[in-house]
Every structure is written in structure tokens, then in C-alpha cells.
DOBA-823236 format. One line per field, with one value per residue (C-alpha): residue in three letters; residue number from 1; z, x, y. Coordinates in steps of 0.05 Angstrom, whole numbers, m for minus. Layout:
N
resn	[ALA ...] .
resi	[NUM ...] .
w	[Z ...] .
u	[X ...] .
v	[Y ...] .
***
This chain:
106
resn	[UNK UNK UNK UNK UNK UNK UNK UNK UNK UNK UNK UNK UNK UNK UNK UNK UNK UNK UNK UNK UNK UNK UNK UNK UNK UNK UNK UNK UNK UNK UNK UNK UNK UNK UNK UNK UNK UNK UNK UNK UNK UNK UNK UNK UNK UNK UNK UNK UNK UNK UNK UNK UNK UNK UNK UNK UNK UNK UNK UNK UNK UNK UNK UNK UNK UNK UNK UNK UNK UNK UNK UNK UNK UNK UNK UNK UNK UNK UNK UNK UNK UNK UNK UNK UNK UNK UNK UNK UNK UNK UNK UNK UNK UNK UNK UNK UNK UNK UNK UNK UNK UNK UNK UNK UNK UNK] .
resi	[1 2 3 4 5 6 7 8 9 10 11 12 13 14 15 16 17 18 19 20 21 22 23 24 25 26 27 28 29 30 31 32 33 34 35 36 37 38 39 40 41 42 43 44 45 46 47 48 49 50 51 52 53 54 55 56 57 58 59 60 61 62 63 64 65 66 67 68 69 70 71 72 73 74 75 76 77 78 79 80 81 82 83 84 85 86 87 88 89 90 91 92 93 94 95 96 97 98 99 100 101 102 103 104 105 106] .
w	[m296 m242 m216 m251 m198 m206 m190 m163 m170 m168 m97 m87 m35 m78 m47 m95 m73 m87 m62 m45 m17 45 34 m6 67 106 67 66 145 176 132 169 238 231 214 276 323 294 297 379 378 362 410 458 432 446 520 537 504 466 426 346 301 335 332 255 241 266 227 157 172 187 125 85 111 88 24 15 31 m22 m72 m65 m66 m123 m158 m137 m164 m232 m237 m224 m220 m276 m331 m316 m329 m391 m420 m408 m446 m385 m412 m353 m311 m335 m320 m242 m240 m269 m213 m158 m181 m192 m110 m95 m122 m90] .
u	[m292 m263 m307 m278 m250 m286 m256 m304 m282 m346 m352 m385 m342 m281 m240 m238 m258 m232 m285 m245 m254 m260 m192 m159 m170 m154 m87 m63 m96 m49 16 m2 m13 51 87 48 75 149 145 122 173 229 194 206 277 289 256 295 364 377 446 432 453 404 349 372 367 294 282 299 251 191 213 224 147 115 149 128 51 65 84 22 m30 6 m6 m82 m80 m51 m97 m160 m169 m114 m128 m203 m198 m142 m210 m250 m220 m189 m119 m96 m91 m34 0 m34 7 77 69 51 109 156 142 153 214 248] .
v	[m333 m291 m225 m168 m108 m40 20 74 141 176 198 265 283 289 222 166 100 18 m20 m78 m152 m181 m223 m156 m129 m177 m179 m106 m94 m159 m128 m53 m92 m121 m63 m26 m81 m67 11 7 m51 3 56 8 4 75 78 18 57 m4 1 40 m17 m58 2 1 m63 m65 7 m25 m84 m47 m5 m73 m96 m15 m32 m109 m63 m23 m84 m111 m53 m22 m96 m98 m24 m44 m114 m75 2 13 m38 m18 50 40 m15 41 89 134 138 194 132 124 184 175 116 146 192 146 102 166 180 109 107 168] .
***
């Protein structure tokens, strides 16, 4: 049977936590690394007065890899913190998450 996610949002200094796994890490840290490389890859761009459409083009594929990020922490988040807390009886999670998704899609 597969471990069950907890959710801890208990910490006493008002920031709730996601204890997550080593591979739920690995995951999300190599998508941010790679969208690190792109930004300073378009800094670059800029120093080196590299034409705009090409300066664009890299633009909207970091922003493509931030949002691929977002696809899969907001699935994690549903799998495990959400359907957690909706088991437990913590039915404002679901309002949390209309607002997260209501700023995601903006």
C-alpha cells in the first residue's frame, strides 16, 4: 500500500509546513534549477544586446518551465495536503485551493 502524504500545518511559528520526500524534492528543486539557468541565460541575453524576439522566445520558455513547476506542486498539493485535510474533515481547504487556483490563473 503506498505511504499516505501528511500535511503539517501545525507550526508554531505561523508558516505551514509539507514535509515532503526525498524524490518530491529532487523533482520540484531540478525544475527551479532549470528555470534559474534560463532566467541568467536571458540576463545574458540582455548584456550581450541580443535581438527581442529572440530574448522573447527564451522569456516564454522559462515562463512555460515556472508553469510546468506549478503543474506539478499544485498536483502533489491536491494528492496529499488537500484530499488529507477534505478526509479529515477540514473543508476550508477547499476554498485555500479556489484561491490558489483563482491567482494561478490570472
Amino acid at each position: 500500500m503506498a505511504e499516505e502524504k501528511k500535511c503539517c500545518c501545525c507550526g508554531t511559528d505561523g508558516v505551514r509546513y509539507k514535509k515532503r520526500t526525498e524524490e518530491e524534492k529532487k523533482t520540484l528543486l531540478n525544475r527551479l534549477k532549470k528555470v534559474e539557468g534560463q532566467i541568467r541565460g536571458i540576463e545574458k541575453m540582455i548584456e550581450n544586446d541580443i535581438y527581442c524576439t529572440d530574448i522573447l522566445t527564451q522569456v516564454q520558455a522559462a515562463t512555460s518551465a515556472l508553469n510546468s513547476f506549478n503543474k506539478v506542486l499544485l498536483s502533489d498539493h491536491i494528492k496529499s495536503c488537500v484530499a488529507n485535510d477534505i478526509r479529515g474533515g477540514k473543508d476550508e481547504t477547499i476554498d485555500d485551493l479556489c484561491g490558489v487556483l483563482q491567482k494561478l490563473m490570472k
